[in-house]
Backbone bond lengths (Angstrom), bond angles and torsions (degrees), N, CA, C in turn:
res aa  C-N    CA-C-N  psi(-1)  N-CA   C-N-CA  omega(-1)  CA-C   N-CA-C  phi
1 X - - - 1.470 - - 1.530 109.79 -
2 X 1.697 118.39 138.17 1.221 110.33 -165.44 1.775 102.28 -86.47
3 X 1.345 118.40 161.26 1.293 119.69 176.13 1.667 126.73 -71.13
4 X 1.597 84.96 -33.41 2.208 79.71 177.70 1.472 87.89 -133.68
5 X 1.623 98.70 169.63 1.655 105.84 173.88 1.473 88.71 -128.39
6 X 1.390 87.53 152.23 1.962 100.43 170.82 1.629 109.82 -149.38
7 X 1.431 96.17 153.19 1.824 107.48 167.04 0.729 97.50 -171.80
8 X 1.813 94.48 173.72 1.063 108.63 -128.97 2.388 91.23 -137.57
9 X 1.432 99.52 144.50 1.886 104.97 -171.58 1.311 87.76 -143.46
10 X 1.653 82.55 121.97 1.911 105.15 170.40 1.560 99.00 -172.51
11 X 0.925 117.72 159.85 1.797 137.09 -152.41 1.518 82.55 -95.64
12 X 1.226 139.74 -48.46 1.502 146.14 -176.77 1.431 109.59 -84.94
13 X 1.219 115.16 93.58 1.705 120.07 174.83 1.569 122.55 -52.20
14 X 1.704 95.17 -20.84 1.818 99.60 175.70 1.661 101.99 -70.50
15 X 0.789 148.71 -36.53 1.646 159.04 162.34 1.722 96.42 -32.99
16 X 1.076 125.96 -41.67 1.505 133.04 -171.61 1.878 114.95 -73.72
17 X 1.180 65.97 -33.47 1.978 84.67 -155.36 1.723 101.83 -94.66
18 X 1.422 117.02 -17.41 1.608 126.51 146.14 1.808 118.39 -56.15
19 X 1.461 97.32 -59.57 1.448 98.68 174.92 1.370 139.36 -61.13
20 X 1.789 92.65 -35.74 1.482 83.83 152.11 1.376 152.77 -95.02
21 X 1.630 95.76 0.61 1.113 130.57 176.93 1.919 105.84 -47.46
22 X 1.410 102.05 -52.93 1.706 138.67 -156.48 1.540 80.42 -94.23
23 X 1.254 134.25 -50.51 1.863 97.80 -158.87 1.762 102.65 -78.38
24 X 1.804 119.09 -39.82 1.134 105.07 -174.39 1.317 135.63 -21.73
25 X 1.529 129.82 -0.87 1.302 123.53 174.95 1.874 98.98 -96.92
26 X 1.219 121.59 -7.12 1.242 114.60 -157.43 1.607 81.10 -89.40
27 X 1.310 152.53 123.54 1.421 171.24 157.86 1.893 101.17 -49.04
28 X 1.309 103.74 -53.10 1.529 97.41 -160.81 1.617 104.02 -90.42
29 X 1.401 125.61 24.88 1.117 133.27 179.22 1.254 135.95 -111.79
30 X 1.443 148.40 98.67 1.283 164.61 -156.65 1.569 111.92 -83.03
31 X 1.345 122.81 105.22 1.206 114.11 165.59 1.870 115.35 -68.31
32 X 1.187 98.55 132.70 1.851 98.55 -159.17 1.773 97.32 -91.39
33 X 1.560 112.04 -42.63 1.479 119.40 -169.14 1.231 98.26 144.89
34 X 1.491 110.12 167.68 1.629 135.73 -169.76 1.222 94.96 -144.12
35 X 1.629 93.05 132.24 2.008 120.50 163.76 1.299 97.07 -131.76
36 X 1.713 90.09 113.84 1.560 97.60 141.92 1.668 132.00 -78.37
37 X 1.221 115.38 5.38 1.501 107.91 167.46 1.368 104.19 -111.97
38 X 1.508 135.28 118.86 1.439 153.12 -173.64 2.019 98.10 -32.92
39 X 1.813 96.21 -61.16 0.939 107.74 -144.22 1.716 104.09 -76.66
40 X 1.269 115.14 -0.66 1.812 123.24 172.28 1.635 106.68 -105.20
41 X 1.451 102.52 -3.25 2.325 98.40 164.68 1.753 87.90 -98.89
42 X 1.327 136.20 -15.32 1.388 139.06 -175.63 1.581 97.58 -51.06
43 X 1.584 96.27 -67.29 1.804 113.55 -161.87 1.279 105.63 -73.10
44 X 1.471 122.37 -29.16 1.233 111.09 159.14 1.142 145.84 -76.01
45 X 1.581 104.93 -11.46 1.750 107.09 -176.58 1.750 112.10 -107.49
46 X 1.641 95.30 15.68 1.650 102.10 168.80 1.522 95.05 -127.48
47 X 1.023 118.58 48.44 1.918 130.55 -174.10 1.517 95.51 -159.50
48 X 1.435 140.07 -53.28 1.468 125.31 -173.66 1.737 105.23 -140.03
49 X 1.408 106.58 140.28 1.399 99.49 -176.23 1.924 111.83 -96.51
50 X 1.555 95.03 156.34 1.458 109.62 175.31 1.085 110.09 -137.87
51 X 1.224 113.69 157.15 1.682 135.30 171.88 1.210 137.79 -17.87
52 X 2.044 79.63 -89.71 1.156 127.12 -163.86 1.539 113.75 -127.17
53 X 0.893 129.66 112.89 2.216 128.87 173.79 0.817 123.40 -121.33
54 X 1.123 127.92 130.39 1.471 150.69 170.93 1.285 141.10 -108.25
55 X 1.452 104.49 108.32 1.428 121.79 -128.86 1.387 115.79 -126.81
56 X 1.083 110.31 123.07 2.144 129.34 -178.41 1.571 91.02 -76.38
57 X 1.194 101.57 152.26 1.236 114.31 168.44 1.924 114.41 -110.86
58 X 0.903 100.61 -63.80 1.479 95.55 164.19 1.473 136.68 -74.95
59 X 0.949 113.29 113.65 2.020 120.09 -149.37 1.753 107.01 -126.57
60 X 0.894 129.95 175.19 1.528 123.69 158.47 1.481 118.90 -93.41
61 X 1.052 123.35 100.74 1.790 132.45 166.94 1.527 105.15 110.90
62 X 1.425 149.40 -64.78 1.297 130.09 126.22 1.681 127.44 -81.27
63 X 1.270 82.37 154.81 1.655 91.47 178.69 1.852 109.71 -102.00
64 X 1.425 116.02 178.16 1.159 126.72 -178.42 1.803 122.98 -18.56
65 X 1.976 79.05 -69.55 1.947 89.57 179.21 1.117 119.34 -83.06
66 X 1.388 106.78 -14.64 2.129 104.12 171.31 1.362 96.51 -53.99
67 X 1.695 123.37 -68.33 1.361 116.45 -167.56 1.335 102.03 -41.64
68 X 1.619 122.09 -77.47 1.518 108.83 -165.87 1.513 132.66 -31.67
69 X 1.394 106.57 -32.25 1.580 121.37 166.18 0.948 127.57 -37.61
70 X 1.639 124.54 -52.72 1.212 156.92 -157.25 1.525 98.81 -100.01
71 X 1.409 116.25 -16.64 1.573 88.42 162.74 1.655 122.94 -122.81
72 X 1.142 121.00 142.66 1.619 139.94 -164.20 1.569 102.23 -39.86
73 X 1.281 114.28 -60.77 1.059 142.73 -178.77 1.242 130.62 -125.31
74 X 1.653 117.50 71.29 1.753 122.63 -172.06 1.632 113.45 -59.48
75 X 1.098 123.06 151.53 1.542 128.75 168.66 1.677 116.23 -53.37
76 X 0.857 149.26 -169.69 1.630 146.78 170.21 1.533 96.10 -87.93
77 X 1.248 126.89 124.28 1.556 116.63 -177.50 1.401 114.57 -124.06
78 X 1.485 117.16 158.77 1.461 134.22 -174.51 1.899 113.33 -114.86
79 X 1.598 103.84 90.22 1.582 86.84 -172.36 1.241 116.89 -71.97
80 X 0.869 114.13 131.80 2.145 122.81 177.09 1.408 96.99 -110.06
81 X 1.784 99.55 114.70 1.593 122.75 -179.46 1.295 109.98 -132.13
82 X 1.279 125.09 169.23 1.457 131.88 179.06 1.779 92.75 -103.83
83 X 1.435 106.60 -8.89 1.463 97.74 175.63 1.767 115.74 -129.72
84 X 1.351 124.33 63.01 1.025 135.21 -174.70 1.509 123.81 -43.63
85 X 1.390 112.68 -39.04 1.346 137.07 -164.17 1.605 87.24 -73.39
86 X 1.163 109.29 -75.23 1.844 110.30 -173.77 1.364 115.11 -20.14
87 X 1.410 92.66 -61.48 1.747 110.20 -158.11 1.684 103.84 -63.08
88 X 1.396 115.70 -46.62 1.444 121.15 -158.64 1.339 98.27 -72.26
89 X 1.192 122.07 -21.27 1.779 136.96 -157.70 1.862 98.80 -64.74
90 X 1.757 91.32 -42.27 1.389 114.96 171.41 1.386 140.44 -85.39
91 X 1.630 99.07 -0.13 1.822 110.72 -155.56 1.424 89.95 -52.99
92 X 1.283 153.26 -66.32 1.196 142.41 -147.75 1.609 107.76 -42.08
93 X 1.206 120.87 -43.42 1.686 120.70 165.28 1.535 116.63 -34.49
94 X 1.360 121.78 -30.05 1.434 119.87 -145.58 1.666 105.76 -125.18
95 X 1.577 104.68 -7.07 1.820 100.28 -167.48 1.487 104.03 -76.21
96 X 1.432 115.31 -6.25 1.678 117.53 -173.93 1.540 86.29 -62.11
97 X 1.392 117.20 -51.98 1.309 130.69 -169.60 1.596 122.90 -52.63
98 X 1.149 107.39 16.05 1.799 114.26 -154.41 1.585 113.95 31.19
99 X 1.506 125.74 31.00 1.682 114.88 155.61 1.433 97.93 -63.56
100 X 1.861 110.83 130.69 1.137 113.66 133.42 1.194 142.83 -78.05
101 X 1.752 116.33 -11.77 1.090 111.04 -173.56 1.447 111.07 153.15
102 X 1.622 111.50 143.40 1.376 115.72 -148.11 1.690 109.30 -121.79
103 X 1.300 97.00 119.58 1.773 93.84 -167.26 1.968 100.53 -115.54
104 X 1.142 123.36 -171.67 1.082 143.94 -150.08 1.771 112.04 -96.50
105 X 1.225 147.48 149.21 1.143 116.16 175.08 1.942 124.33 -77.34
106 X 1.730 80.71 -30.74 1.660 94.34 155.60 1.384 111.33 -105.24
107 X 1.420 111.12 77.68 1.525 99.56 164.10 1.651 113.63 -84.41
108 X 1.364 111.99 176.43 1.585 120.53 172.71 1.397 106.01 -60.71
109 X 1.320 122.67 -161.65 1.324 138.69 -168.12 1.796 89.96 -117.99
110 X 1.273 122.13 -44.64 1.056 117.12 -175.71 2.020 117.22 -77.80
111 X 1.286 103.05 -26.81 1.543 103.84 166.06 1.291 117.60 -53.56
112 X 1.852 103.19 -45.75 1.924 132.49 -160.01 1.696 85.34 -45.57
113 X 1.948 110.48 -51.43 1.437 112.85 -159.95 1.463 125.04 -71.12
114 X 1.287 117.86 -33.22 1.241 143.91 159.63 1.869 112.10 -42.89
115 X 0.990 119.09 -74.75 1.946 116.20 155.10 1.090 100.03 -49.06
116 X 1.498 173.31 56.58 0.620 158.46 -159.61 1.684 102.37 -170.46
117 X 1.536 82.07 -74.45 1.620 93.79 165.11 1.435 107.67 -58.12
118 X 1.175 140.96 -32.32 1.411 135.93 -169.02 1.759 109.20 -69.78
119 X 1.409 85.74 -39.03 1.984 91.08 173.61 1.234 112.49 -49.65
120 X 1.519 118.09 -77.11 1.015 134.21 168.06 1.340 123.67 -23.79
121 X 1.202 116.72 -45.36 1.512 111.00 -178.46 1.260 127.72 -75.27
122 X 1.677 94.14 -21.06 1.522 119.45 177.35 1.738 109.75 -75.72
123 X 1.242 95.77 -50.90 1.520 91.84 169.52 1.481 129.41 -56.06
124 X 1.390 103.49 -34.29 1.530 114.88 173.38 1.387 114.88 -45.29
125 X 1.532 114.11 -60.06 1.086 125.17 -132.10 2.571 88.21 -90.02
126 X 1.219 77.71 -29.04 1.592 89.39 -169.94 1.661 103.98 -54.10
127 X 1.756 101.15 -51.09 1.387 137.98 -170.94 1.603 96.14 -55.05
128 X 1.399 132.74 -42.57 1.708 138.47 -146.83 1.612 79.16 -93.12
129 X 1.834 123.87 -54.52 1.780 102.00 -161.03 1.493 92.27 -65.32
130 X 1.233 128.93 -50.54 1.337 136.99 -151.42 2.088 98.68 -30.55
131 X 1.493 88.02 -62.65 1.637 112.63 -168.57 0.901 135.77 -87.18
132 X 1.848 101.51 6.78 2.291 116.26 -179.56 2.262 73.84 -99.35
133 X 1.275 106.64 -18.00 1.888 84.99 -150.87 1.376 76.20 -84.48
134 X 1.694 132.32 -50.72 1.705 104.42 -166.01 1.169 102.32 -55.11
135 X 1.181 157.81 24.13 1.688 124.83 -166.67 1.673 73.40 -126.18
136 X 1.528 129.59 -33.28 1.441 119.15 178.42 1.377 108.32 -84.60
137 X 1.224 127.16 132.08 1.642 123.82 -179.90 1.290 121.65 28.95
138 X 1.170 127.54 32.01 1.662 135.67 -169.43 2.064 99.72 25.02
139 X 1.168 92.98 79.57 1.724 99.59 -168.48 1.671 110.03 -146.50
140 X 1.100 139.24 168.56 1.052 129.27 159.12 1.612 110.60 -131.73
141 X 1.312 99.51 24.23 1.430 108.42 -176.40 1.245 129.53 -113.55
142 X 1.426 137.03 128.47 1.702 142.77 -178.32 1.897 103.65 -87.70
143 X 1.367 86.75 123.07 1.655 97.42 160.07 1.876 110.05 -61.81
144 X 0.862 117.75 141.96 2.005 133.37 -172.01 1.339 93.64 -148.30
145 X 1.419 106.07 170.19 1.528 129.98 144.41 1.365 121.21 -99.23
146 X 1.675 122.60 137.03 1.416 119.25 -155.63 2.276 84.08 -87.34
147 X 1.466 98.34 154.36 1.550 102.59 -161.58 1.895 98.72 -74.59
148 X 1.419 122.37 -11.03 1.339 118.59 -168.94 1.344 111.46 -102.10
149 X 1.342 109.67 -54.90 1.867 124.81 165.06 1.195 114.91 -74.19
150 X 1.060 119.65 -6.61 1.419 100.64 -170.57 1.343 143.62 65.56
151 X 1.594 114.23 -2.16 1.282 146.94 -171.00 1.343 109.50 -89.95
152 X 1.396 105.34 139.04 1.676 122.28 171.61 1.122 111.32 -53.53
153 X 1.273 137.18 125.43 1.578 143.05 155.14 1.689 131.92 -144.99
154 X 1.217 110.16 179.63 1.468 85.62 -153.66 1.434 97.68 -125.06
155 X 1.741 108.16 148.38 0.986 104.63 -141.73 1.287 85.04 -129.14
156 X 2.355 120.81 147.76 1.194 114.57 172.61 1.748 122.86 -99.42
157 X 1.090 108.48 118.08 1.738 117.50 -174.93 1.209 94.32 -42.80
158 X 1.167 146.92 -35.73 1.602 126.08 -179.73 1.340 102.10 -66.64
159 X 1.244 137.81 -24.73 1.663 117.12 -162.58 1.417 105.87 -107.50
160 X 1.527 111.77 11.40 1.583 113.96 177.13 2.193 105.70 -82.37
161 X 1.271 89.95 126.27 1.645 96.36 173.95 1.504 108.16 -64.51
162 X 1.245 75.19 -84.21 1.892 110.23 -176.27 1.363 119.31 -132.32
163 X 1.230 114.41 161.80 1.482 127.82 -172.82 1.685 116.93 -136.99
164 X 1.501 107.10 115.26 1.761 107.38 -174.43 1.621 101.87 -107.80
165 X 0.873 99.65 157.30 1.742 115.18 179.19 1.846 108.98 -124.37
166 X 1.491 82.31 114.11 2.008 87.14 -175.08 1.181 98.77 -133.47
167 X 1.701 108.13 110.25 1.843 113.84 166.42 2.013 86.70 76.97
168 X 1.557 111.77 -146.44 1.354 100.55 -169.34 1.827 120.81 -101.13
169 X 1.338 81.72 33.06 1.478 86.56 -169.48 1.963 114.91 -102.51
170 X 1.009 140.69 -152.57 1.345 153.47 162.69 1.298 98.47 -163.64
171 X 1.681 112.70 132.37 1.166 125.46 172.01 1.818 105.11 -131.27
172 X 1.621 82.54 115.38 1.536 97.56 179.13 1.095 118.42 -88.27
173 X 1.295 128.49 115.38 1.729 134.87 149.27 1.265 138.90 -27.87
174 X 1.434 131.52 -176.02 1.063 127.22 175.27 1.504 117.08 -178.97
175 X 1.394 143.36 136.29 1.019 130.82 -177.62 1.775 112.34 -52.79
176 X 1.484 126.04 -41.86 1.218 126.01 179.69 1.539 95.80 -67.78
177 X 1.233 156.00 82.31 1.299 151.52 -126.65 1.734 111.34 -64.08
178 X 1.481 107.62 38.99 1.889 108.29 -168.42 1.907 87.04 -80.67
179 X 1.216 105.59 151.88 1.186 130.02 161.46 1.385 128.05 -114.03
180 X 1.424 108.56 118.12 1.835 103.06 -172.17 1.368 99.86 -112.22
181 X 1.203 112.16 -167.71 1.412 112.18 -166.74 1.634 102.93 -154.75
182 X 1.424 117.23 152.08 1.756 112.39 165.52 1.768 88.13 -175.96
183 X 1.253 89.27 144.85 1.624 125.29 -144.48 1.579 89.78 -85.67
184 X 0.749 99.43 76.47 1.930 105.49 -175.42 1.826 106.10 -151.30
185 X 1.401 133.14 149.89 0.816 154.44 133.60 1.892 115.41 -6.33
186 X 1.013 115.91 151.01 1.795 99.07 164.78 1.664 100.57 -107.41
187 X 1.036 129.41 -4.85 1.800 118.96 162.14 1.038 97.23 -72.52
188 X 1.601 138.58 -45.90 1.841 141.40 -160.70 1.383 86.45 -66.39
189 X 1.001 136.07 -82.36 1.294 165.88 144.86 1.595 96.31 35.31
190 X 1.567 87.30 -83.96 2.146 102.67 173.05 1.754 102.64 -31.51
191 X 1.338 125.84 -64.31 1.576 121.79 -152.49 1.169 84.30 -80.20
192 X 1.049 147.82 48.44 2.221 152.27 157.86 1.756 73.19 -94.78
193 X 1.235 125.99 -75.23 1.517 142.50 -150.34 1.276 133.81 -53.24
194 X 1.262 134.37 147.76 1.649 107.19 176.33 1.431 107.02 -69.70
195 X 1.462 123.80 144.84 1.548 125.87 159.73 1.748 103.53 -36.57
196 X 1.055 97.96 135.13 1.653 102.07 158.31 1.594 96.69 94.18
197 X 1.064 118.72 2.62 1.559 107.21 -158.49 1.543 100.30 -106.78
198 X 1.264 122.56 -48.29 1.406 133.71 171.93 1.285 123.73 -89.86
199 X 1.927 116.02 149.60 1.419 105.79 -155.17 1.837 88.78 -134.44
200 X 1.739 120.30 128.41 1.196 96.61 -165.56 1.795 88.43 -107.32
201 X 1.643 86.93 131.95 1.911 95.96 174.35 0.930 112.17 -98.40
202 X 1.448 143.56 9.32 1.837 138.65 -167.67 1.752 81.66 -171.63
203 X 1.513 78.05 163.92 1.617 111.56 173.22 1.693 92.12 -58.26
204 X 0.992 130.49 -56.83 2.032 142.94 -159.92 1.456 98.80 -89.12
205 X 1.160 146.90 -38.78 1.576 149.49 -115.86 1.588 95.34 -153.29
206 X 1.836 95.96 102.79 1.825 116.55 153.41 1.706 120.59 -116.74
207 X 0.999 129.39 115.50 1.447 159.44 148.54 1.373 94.33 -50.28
208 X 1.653 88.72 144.84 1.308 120.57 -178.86 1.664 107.05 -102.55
209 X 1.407 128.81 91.52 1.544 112.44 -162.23 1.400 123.21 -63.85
210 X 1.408 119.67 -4.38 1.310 116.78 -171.38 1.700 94.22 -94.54
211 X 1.545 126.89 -3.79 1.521 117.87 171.54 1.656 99.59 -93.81
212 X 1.073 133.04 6.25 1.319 134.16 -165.42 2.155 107.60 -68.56
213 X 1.302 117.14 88.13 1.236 110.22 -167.14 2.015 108.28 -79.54
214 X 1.557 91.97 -42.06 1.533 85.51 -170.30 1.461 100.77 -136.81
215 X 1.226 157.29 156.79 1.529 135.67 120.65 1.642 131.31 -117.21
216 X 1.553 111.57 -163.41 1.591 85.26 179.27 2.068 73.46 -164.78
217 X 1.433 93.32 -167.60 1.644 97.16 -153.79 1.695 104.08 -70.04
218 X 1.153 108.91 -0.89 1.265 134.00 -164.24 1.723 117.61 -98.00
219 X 1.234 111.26 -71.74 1.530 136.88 -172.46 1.647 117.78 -128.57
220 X 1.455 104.57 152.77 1.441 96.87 152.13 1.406 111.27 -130.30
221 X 1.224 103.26 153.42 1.574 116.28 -171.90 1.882 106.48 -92.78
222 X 1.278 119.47 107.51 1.139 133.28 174.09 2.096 108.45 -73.18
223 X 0.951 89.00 27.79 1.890 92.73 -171.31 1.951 106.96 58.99
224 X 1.834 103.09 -138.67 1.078 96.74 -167.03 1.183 126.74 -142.10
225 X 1.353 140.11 113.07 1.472 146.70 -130.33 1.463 112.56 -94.47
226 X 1.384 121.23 127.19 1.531 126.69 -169.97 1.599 120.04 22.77
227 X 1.653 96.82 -46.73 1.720 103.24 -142.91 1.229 94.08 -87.99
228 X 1.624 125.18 -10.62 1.297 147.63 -163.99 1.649 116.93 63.37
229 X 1.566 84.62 56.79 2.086 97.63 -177.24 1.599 88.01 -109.85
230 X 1.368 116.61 165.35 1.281 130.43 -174.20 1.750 99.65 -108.23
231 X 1.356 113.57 119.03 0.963 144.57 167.93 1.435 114.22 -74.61
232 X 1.404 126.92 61.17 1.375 125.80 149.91 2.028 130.29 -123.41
233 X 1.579 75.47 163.23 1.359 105.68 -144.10 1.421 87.25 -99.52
234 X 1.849 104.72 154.05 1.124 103.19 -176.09 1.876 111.73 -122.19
235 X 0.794 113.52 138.53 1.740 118.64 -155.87 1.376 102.56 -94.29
236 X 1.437 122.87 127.44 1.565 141.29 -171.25 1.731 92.20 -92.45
237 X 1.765 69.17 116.46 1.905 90.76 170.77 1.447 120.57 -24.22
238 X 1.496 124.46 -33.40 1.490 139.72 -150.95 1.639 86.96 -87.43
239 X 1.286 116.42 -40.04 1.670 121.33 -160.63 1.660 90.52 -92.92
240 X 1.034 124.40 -22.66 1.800 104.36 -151.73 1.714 104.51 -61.40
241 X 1.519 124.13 -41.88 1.662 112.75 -176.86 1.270 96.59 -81.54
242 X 1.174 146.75 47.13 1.957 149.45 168.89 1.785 90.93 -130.42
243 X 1.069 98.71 -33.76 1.986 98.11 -160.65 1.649 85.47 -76.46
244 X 1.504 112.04 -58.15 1.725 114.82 -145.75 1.842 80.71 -68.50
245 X 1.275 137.84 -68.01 1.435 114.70 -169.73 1.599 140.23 -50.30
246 X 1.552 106.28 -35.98 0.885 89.36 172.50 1.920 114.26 -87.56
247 X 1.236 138.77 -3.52 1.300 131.62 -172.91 1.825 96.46 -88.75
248 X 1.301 106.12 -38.19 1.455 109.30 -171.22 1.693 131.82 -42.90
């Protein structure tokens, strides 16, 4: 049985027959099916789940991100455009959307791998909290203090950004921008986490790598928080050749 399924929606069926052309080397990968009408991968992708999608942006009657809109929970997606440069210029608009990332309709073979690798890593990293929390209380959730009451509540490791440590505390983030708090160390802090899951950029400052949308030698861009402000972080000289290898 293969490990992920993917397909692929675009009005041009040659767009289909590229992609699968290019994943057949990937072994653990399932071609799922291709719609060229947006609105029949719609009924299907809130009727059966997939992976991986691969996705036109310009369609007849909705386009690319209307569909994604319309669903609760989109697959991790790959936009395939004739205008790559535009779109990516903008990706921060779209990571609410689970796009990982937007390639070319003729891209290289070596770009194809690169999205590719980005899935994957994404899946990894989703796959590691998913499976350190069943083995802890079959949960995926950390006890905190809520930042107004002061009250214990429980909190989901997927919606943690980042985490700062000021004086003896850790104050955890969140894309809805709430801040919790628990009286711990931020190294103590890390072994709460699955290995592999958190990335520390400063002496004070741990990232959540599976929110990791963009970075550069500088920062990483945590995407974009409720108000739709961009949540990035800025990477201590000491960390930057530890950050660029392992995210790279």
């Amino acid at each position: 049985m293969k490990q992920y399924s993917y397909l692929t929606v675009d009005d041009n069926e040659d767009m289909s027959t590229g992609i699968v052309y290019k994943m057949a080397k990937y072994n653990e990968f399932e071609f799922s099916r291709h719609f060229s009408v947006p609105e029949e991968a719609l009924n299907f992708l809130k009727m059966r789940k997939c992976d991986l999608l691969f996705l036109d942006v310009q369609m007849p009657k909705i386009d690319g991100f209307q569909l994604l809109e319309k669903l609760q929970n989109p697959p991790l997606t790959v936009i395939v455009t004739g205008y790559p440069n535009i779109y990516s210029e903008r990706a921060h608009r779209y990571y609410d959307m689970n796009v990982i990332d937007f390639i070319s309709k003729v891209c290289t073979e070596e770009r194809f791998d690169i999205a590719i690798n980005r899935f994957k890593k994404k899946m990894l990293i989703i796959k590691i909290i998913e499976n350190h929390q069943h083995l802890l209380n079959n949960s995926t959730y950390l006890t905190v203090k809520h930042p107004l009451s002061n009250e214990s509540v429980n909190l989901d490791i997927l919606d943690i950004t980042h985490i700062k440590q000021i004086e003896n505390y850790s104050y955890i983030h969140t894309r809805n921008k709430d801040c919790y708090s628990k009286r711990i160390s931020l190294i103590k802090f890390q072994t709460l986490l699955p290995e592999n899951a958190t990335l520390l950029i400063g002496r004070n400052c741990l990232i959540m790598r599976h929110q990791v949308c963009s970075y550069n030698a500088l920062t990483v861009n945590l995407g974009r928080d409720i108000d739709g402000n961009e949540i990035i972080l800025p990477i201590s000289p000491t960390k930057r050749t530890e950050v660029e290898s392992i995210l790279h």
